[in-house]
C-alpha positions as CSV (number, residue, x, y, z in Angstrom):
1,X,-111.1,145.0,12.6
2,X,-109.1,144.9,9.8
3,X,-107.6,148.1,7.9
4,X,-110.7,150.1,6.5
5,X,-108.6,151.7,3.5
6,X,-105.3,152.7,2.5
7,X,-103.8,155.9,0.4
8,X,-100.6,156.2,-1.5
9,X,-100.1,160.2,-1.3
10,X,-96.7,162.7,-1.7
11,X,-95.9,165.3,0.6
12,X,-94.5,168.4,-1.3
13,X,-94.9,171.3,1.3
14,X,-95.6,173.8,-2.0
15,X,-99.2,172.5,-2.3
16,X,-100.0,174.0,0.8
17,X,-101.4,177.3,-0.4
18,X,-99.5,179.3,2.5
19,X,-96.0,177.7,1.5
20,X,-96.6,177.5,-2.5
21,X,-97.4,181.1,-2.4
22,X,-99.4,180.8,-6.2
23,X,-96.9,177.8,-7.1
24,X,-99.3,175.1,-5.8
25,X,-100.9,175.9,-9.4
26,X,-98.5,173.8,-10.9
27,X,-99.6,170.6,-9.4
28,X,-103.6,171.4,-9.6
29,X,-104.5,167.6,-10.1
30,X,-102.2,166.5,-7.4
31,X,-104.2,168.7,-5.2
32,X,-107.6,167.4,-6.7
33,X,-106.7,164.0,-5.9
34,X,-105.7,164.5,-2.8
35,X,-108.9,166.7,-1.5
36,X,-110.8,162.9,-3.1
37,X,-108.5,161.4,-0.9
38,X,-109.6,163.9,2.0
39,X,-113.0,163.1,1.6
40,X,-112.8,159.6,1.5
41,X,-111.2,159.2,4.5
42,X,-114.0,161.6,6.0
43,X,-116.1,159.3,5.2
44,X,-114.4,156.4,6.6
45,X,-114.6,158.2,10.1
46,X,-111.5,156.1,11.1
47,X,-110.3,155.8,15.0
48,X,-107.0,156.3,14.1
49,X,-104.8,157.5,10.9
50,X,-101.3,155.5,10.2
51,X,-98.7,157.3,8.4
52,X,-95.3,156.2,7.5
53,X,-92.7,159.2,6.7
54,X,-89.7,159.2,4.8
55,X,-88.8,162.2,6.6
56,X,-89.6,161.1,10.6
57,X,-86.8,159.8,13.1
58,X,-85.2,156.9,10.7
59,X,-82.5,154.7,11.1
60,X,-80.5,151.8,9.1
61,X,-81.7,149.2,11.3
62,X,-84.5,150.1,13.6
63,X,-88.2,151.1,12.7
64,X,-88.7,154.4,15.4
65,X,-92.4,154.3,16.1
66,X,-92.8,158.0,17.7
67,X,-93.6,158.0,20.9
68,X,-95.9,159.8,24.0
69,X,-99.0,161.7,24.1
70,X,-99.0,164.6,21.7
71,X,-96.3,166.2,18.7
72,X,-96.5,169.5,17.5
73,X,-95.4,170.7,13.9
74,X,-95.6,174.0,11.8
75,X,-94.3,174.5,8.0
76,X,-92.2,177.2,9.9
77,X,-89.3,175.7,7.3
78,X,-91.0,176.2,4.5
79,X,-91.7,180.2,5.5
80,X,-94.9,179.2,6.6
81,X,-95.1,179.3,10.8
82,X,-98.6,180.3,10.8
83,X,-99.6,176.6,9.8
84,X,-99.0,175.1,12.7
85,X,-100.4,171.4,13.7
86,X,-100.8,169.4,17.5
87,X,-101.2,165.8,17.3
88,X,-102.7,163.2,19.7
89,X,-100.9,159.7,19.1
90,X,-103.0,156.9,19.2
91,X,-100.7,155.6,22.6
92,X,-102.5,151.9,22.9
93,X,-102.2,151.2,19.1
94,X,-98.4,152.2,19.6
95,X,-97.9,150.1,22.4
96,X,-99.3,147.5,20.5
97,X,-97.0,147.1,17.5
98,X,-94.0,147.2,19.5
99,X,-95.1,144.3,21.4
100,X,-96.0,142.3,18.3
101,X,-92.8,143.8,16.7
102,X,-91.1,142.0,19.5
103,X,-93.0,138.7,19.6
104,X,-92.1,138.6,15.3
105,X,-88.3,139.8,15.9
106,X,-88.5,142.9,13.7
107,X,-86.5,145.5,14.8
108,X,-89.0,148.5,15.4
109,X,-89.9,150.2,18.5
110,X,-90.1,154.0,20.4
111,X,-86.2,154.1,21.2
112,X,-84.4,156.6,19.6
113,X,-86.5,159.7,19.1
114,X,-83.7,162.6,17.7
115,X,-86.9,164.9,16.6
116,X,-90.2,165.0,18.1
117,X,-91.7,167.4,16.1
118,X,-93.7,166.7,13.0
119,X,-92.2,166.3,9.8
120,X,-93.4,167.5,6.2
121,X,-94.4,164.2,5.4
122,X,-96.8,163.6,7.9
123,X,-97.9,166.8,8.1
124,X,-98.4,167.4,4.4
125,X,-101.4,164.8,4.2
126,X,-102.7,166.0,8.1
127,X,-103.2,169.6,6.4
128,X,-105.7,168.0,3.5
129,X,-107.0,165.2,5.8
130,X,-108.2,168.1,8.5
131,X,-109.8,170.3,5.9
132,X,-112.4,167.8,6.0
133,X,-111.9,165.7,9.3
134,X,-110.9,166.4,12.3
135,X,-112.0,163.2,15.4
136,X,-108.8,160.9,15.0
137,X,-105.4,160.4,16.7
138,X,-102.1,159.3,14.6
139,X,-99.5,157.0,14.7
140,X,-95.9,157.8,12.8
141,X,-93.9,156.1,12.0
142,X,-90.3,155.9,10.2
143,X,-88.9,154.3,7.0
144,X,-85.2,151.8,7.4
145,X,-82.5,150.8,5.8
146,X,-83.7,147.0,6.1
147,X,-84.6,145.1,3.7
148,X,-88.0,145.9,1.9
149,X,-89.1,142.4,2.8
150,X,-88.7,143.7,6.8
151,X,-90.8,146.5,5.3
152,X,-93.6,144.3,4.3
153,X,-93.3,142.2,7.3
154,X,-94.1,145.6,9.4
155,X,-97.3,146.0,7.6
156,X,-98.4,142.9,8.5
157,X,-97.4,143.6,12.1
158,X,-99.5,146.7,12.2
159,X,-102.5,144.9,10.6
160,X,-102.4,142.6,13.6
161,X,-102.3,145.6,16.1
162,X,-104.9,147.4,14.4
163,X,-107.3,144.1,14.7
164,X,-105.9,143.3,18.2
165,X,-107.2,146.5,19.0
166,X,-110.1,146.9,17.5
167,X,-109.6,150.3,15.8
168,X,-111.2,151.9,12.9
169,X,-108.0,152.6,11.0
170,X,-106.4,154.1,7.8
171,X,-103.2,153.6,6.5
172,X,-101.8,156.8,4.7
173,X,-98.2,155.5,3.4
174,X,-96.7,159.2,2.2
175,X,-93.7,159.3,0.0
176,X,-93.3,161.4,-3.4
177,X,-91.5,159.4,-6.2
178,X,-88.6,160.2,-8.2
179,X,-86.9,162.8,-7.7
180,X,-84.8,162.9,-10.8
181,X,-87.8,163.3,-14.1
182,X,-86.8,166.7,-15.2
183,X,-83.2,168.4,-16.2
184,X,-85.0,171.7,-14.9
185,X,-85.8,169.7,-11.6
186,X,-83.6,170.7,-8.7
187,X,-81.8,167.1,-9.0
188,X,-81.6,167.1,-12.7
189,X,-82.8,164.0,-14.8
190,X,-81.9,160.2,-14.8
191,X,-83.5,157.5,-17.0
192,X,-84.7,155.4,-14.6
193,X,-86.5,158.8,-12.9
194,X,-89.4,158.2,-15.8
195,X,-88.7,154.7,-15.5
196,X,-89.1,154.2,-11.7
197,X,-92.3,156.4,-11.9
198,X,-94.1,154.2,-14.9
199,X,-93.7,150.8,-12.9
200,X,-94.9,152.6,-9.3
201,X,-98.0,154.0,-10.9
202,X,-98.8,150.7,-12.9
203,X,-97.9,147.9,-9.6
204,X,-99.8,150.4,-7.1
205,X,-102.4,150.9,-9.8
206,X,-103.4,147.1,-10.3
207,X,-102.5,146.5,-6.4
208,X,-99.7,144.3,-7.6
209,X,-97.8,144.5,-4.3
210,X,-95.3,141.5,-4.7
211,X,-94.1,143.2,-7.3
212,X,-92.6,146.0,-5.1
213,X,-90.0,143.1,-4.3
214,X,-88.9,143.3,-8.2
215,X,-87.5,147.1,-7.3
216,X,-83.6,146.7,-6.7
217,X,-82.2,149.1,-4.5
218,X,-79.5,150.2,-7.1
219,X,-82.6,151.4,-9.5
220,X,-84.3,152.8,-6.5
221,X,-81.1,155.3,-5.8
222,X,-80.4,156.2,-9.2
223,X,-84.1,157.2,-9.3
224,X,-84.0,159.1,-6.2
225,X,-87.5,157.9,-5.0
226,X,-88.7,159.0,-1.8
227,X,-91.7,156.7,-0.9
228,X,-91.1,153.1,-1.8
229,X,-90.4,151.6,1.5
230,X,-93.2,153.7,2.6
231,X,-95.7,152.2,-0.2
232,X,-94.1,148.4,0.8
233,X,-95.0,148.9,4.3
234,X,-98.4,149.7,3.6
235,X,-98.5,146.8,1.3
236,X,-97.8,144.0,3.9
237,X,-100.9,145.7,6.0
238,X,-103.1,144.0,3.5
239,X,-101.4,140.8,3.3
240,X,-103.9,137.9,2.2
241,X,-106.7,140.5,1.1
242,X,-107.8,141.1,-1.8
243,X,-107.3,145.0,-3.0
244,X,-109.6,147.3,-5.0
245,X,-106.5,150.0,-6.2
246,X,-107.3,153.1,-7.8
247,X,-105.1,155.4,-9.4
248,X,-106.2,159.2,-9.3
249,X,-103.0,160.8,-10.2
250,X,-99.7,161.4,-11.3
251,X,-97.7,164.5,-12.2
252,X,-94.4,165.3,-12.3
253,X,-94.4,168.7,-13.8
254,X,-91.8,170.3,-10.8
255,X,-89.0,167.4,-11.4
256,X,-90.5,165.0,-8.7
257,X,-93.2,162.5,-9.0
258,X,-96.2,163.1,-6.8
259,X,-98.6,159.6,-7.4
260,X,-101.7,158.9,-5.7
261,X,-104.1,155.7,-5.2
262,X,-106.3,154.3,-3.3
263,X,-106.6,150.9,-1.7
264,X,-110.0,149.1,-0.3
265,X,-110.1,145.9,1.0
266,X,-112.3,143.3,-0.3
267,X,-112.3,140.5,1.8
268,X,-109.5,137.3,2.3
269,X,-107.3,136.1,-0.7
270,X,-104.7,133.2,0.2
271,X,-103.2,133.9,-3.3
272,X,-102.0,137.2,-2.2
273,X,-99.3,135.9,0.7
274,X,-96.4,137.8,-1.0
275,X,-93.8,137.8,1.5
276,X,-94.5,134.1,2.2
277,X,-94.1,133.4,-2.0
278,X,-91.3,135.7,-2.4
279,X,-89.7,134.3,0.4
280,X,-90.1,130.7,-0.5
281,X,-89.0,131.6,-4.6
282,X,-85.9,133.5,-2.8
283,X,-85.0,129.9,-0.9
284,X,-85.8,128.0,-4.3
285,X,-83.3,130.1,-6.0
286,X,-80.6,130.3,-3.6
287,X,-80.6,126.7,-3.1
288,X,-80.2,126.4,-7.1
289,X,-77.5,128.9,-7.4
290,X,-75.5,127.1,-4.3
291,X,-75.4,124.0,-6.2
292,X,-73.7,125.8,-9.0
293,X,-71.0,127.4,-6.9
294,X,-67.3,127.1,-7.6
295,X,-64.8,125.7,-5.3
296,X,-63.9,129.4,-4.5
297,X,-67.7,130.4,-3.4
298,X,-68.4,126.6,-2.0
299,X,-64.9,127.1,0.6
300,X,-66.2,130.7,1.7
301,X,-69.3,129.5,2.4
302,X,-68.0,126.2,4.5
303,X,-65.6,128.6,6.4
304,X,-68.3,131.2,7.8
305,X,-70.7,128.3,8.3
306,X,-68.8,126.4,10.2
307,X,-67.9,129.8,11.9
308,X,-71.0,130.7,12.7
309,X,-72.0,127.5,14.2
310,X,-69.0,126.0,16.3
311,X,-66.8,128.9,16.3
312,X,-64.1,127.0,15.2
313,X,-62.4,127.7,11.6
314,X,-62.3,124.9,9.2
315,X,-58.5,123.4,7.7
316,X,-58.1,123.9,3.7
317,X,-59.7,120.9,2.2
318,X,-57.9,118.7,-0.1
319,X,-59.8,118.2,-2.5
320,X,-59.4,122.4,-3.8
321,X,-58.0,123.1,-7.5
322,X,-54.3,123.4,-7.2
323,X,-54.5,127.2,-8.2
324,X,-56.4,127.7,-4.7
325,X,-53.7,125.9,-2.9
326,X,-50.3,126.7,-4.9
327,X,-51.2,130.3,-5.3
328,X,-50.9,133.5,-3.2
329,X,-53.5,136.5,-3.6
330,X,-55.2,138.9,-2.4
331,X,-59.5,138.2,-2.1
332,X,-62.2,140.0,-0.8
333,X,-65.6,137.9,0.1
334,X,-68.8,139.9,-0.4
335,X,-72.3,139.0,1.7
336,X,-75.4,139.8,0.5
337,X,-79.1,139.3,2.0
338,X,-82.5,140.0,0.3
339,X,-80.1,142.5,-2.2
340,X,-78.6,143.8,0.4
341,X,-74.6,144.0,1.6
342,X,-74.6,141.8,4.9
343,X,-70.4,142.2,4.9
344,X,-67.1,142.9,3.0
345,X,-63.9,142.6,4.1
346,X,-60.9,141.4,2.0
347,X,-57.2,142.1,1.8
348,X,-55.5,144.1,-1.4
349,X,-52.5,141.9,-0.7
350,X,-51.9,138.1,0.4
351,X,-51.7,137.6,4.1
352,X,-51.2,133.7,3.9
353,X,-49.7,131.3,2.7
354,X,-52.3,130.7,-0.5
355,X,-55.8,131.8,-1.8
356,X,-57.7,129.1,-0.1
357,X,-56.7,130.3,3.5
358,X,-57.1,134.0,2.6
359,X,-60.3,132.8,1.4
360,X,-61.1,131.0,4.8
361,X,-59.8,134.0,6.8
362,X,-61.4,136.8,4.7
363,X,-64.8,134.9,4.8
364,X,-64.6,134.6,8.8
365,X,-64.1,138.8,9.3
366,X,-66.8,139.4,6.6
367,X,-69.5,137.5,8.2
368,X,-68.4,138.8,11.6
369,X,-66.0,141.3,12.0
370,X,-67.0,143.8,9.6
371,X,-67.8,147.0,11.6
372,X,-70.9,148.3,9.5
373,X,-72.9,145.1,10.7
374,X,-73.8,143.0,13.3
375,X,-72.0,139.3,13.0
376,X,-74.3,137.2,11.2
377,X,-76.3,134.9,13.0
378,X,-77.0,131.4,12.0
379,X,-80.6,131.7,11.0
380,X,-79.6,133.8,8.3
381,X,-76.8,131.7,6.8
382,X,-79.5,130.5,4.1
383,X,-80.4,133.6,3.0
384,X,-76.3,134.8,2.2
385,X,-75.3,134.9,-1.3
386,X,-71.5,134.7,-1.3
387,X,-69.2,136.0,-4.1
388,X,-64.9,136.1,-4.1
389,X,-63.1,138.4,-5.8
390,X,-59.4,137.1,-6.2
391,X,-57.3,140.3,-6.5
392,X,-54.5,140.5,-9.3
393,X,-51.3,142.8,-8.5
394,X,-51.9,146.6,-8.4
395,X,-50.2,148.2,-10.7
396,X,-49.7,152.2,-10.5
397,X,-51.4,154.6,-13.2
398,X,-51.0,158.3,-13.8
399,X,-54.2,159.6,-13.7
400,X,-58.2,158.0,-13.4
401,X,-58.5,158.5,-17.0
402,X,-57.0,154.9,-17.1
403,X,-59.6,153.3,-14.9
404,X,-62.6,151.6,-16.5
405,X,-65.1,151.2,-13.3
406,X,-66.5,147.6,-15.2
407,X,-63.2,146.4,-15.8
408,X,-60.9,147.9,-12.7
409,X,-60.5,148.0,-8.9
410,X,-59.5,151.1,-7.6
411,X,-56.7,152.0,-4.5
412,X,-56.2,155.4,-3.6
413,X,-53.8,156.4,-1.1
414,X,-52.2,159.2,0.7
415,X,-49.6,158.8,3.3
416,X,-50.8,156.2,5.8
417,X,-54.4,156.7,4.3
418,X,-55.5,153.7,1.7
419,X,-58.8,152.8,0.3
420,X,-60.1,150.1,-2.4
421,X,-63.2,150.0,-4.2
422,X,-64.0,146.6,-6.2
423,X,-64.7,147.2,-9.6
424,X,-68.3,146.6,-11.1
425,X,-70.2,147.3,-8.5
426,X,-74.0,147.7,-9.0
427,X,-74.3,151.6,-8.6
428,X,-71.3,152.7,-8.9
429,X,-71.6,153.6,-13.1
430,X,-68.9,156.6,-13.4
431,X,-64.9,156.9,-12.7
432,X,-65.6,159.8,-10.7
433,X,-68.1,157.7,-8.4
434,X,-65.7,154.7,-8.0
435,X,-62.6,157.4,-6.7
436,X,-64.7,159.3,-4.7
437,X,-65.8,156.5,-2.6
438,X,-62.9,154.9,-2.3
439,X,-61.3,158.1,-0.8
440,X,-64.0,158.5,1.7
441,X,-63.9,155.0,2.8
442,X,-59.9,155.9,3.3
443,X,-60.8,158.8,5.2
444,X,-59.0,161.1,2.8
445,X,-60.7,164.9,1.7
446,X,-62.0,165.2,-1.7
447,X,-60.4,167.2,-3.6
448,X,-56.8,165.9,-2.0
449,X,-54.2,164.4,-4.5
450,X,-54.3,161.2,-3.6
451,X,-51.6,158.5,-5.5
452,X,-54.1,155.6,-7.7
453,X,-53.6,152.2,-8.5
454,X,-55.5,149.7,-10.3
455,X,-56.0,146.0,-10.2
456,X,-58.2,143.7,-12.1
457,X,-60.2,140.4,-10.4
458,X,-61.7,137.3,-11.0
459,X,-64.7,137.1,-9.3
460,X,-66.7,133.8,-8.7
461,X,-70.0,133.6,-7.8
């Protein structure tokens, strides 16, 4: 049995009357909405509720399903211990997506529990759901820092469970929006707060879920949304089916964006494949923008390949531009997959004896030696975007007033300590940002007086 219905909802704990105290007021047609929402799904009678949570056990590269019998939660947090909630999880359905998770290598599974109890953004949508329903078990589960296409590909893993096992299920993907819509908010205002809110309510309002891919990560941060992954996740649980979406609300009177829709089924669609078409328009393009490569990008590329697949590191060609082979530099090779960094690693200074070894060298540690990720593996090599940076001398400045973040690289040092950030980097917009990073990937305290150097690049792509 397929997924009966789906519902887009926010979790702010102030529109539960005990926590908001009279301030619920505020957000009156949230709470409308979301009492529709409540008896909808009364209706439904489902088996089984799904909820994805920003705010459950989450971590960079894992899904954490929670596991066992039974949670507990209370708003005790929120000054409001009398509201208290015991769960029953839906232990078969559970068991069930972390086999298929397996059988589809996504990494998701029960490991890894830090906090069993409920969190606020499960157990805001429980509170409106159990006003009018009460004869269902959950399952939670937590948001990632994969890619949103391992997002979607997790909805379409617990779509098969849920038919596997034929349950009566609805999908409740919680998540307020942006955070960042009002200066009297309490995380000020952005542009793309206002911005990021418009395009959720419109693609979850026409049920335009491949758009969701169309969201970088860079505009998600500097919106501060809360519930996209969330949202993405429930859209791959109606992969191939057609969608009846409607929007009931939107408000974002407190500072943060609190949306809601609905989503019913309406039988099969093979025009609505997403992942497969975003996927396949992802290979189109990377194919295109290899064959345009430079000689720079083209010998990073060869070097990890080759890498990757024998283990054995490739001599400089001799057919390279003379600059590549007469010239000594420092380079850094960026990864990226699906929009995301796969690896970094460069040197400030030249280690060899020209740029087309550092080059080879520097590509080798990025793709497997850089200790945020895993090496890469060689199914993902067509998925890499490659860029170079080739570094131009440092020279020393008196204070960051003569940095330009588009135009500069940054070092900043202090005794043994040294850090460098690349300069235009998407999401990094102020001075301020660019130095503060760089000391924290040094190690050094902010606020220490820290010597800075600049250095411009030449980056191919």
């Amino acid at each position: 049995m397929a997924i009966l219905a789906a519902f887009m909802v926010p979790h702010p704990p102030m529109i539960v009357p005990e926590v908001g105290r009279g301030s619920e007021a505020q957000i009156e047609k949230t709470t409308r909405a979301y009492e529709q929402v409540a008896d909808e799904i009364a209706a439904l009678k489902p088996e089984t509720i799904i909820i994805t949570s920003p705010h459950t056990t989450m971590y960079m590269d894992y899904f954490h399903i929670s596991p066992g019998s039974t949670a507990d939660g209370s708003f005790a947090a929120f000054r409001a211990g009398s509201v208290r909630f015991h769960e029953t999880y839906d232990e078969e359905l559970v068991a069930q997506i972390e086999c298929l998770a397996d059988v589809h290598d996504l990494s998701a599974g029960t490991l890894g529990e830090r906090e069993p109890a409920l969190d606020h953004g499960t157990m805001v949508p429980l509170w409106f759901i159990r006003q009018k329903y009460t004869d269902f078990k959950i399952v939670r589960i937590g948001l990632s820092g994969l890619p949103l296409t391992d997002h979607y590909k997790l909805g379409e893993v617990i779509c098969q469970a849920v038919e596997e096992t034929g349950r009566r299920a609805v999908f409740i993907a919680s998540g307020d929006l942006s955070h960042k819509l009002q200066d009297y908010g309490p995380y000020g205002f952005a542009d793309e707060g206002p911005q990021y809110d418009a395009r959720i309510m419109d693609v979850c309002g026409r049920a335009a879920f491949d758009e969701l891919f169309d969201f970088s990560d860079g505009f998600c941060e500097k919106a501060a949304e809360c519930g996209h992954r969330s949202f993405t996740i429930m859209a791959g649980a109606f992969d191939g089916i057609a969608v009846k979406a409607t929007q009931l609300s939107h408000e974002d009177v407190t500072g943060v964006g609190y949306g809601i829709c609905t989503f019913y089924p309406q039988g099969k669609d093979d025009g609505r494949h997403f992942l497969k078409q975003y996927l396949e328009a992802q290979e189109a393009e990377l194919t295109a923008q290899r064959a345009q490569s430079d000689a720079y990008v083209r010998l990073a590329r060869a070097s990890l390949e080759s890498y990757i697949r024998t283990g054995k590191t490739i001599c400089v060609p001799n057919d390279l531009p003379e600059e590549m082979t007469q010239k000594r530099a420092g380079a850094f090779v960026s990864i990226h997959k699906q929009g995301k960094l796969r690896g970094c690693i460069g040197t400030i200074q030249p280690t060899t004896e020209c740029v087309a070894e550092e080059i080879i060298q520097n590509a080798i540690s990025a793709s497997t030696k850089d200790p945020r990720f895993d090496a890469i593996t060689e199914d993902e090599l067509k998925w890499l975007e490659i860029n170079v940076d080739v570094l131009g001398e440092p020279e020393d400045i008196d204070s960051a007033a003569q940095l330009d973040v588009k135009r500069y690289g940054v070092i900043v040092s202090k005794g043994f300590k040294r850090g460098l950030l690349l300069p235009d980097l998407e999401g990094v917009d102020t001075v301020e940002d660019q130095v503060a990073i760089a000391m924290q990937k040094a190690g050094i305290a902010p606020g220490t007086k820290v010597k800075l150097q600049r250095f411009e690049v030449i980056r191919h792509t």
